[in-house]
C-alpha positions as a Markdown table, in Angstrom:
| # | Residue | x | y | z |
|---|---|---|---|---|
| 1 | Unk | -65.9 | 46.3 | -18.0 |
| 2 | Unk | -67.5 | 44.5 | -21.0 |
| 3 | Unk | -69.9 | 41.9 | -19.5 |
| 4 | Unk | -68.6 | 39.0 | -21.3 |
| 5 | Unk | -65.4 | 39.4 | -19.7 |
| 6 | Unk | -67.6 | 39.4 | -15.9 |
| 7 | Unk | -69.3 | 35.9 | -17.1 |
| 8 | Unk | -66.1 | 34.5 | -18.2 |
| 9 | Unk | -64.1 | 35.4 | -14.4 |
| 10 | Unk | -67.0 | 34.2 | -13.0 |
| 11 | Unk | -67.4 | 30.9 | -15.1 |
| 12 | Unk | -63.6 | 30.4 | -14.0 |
| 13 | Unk | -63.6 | 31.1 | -10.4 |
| 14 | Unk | -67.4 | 30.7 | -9.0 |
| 15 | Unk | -66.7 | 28.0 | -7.2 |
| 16 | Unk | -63.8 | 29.1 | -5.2 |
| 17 | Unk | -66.0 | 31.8 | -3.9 |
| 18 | Unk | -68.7 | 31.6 | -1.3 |
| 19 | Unk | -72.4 | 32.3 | -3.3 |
| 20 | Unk | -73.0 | 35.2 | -0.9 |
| 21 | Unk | -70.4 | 36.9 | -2.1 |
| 22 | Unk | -71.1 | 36.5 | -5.8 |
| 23 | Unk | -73.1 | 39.5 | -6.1 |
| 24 | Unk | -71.0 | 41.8 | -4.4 |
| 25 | Unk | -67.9 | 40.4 | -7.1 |
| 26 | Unk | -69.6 | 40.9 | -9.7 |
| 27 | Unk | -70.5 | 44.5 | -8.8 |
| 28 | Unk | -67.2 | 45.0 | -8.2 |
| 29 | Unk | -65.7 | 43.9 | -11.9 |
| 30 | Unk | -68.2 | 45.9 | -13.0 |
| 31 | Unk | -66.7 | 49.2 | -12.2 |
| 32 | Unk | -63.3 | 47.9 | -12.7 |
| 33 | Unk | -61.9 | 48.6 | -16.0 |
| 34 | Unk | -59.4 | 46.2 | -17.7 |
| 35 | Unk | -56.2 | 46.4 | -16.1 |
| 36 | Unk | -57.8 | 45.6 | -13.2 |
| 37 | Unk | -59.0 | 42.6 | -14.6 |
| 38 | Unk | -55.6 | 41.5 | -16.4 |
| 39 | Unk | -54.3 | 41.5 | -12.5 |
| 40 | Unk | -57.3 | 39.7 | -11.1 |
| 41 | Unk | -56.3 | 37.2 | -13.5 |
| 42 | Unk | -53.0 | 36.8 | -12.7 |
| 43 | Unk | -54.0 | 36.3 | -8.8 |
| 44 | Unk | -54.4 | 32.4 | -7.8 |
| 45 | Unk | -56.9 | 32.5 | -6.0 |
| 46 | Unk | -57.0 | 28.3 | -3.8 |
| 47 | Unk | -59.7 | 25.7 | -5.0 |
| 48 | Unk | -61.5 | 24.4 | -1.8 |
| 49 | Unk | -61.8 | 21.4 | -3.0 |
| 50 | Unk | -58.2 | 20.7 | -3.0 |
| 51 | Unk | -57.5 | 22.4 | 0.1 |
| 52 | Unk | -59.9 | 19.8 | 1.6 |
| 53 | Unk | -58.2 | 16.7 | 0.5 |
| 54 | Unk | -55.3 | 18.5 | 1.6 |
| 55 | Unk | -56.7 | 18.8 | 4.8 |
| 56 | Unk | -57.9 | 15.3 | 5.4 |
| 57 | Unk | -54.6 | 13.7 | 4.3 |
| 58 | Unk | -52.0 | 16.3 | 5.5 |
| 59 | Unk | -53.5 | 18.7 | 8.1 |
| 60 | Unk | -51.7 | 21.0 | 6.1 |
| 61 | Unk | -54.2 | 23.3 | 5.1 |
| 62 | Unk | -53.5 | 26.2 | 7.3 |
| 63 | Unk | -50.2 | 26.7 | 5.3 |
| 64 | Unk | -51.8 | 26.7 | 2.0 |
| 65 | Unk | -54.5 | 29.4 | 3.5 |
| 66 | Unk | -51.2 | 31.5 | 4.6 |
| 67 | Unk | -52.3 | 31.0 | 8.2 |
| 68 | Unk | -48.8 | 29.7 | 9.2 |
| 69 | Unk | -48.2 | 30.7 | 12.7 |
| 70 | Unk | -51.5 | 28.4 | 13.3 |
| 71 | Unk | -50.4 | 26.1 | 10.8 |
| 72 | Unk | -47.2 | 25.5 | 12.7 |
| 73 | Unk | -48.6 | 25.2 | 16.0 |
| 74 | Unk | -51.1 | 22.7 | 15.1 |
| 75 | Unk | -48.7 | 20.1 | 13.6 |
| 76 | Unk | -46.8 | 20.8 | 17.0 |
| 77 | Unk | -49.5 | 19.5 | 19.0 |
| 78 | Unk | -49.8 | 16.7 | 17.1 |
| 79 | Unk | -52.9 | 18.6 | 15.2 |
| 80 | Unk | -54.3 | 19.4 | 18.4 |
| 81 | Unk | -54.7 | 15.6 | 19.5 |
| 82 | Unk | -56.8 | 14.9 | 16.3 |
| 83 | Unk | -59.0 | 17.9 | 18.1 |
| 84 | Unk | -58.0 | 20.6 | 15.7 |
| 85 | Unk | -58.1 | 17.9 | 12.3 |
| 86 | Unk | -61.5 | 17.0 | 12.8 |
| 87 | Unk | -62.9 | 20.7 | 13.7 |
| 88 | Unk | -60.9 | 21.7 | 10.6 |
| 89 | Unk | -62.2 | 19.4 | 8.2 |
| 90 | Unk | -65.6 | 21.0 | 8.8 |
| 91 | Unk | -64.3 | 24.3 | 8.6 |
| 92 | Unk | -61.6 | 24.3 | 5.4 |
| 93 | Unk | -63.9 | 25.1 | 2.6 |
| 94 | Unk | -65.6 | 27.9 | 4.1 |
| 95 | Unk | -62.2 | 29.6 | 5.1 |
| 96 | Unk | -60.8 | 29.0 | 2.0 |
| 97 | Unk | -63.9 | 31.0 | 0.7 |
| 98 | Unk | -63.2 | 33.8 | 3.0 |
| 99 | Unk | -59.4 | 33.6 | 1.9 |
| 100 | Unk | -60.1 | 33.9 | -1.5 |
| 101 | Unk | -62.4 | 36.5 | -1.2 |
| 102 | Unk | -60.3 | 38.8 | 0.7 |
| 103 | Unk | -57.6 | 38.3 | -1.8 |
| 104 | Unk | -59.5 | 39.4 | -4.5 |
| 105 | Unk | -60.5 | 42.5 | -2.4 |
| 106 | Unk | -57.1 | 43.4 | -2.1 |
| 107 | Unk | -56.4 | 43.2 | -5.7 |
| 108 | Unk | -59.4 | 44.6 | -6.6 |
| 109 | Unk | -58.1 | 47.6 | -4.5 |
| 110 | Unk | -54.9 | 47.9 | -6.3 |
| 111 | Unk | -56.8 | 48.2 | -9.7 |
């Protein structure tokens, strides 16, 4: 793939990826030719930014991370008596990282 299409991808979506994985993307798109990329594109891949305000103010980040059956259970238990909130809140960005990388995995496979 041309190299100005890498830097733009990667200009994009940087920050919704964890920097130790930054090499190993950009490795990737480089094999990939551009189909691949078209579908990469069309992938939304979650800001962590947002899924952290969405965390403080909702506790609803689970759902937005596709981690329903969690998600469910924690606003059952009243978000595990503020327990599971406040030990989220620390955790969100990294596992939206980790979410958005394996998504881009899996349509990096398809292409």
């Amino acid at each position: 793939m041309q190299k100005d299409k890498i830097d733009m991808f990667m200009m994009v979506n940087a920050e919704k990826f964890s920097p130790m994985t930054i090499p190993a993307i950009k490795e990737r798109l480089e094999k990939m030719d551009d189909d691949g990329m078209y579908m990469l594109q069309s992938g939304a891949f979650r800001n962590p930014t947002v899924i952290l305000v969405i965390a403080i103010f909702l506790g609803w980040d689970r759902f937005f991370l596709d981690d329903i059956g969690l998600g469910i259970l924690k606003v059952l238990t009243c978000y595990g008596l503020g327990v599971w909130w406040l030990v989220d809140l620390f955790t969100v960005t990294q596992r939206t990282h980790n979410y958005n990388y394996r998504k881009f995995l899996q349509l990096a496979s398809f292409a």
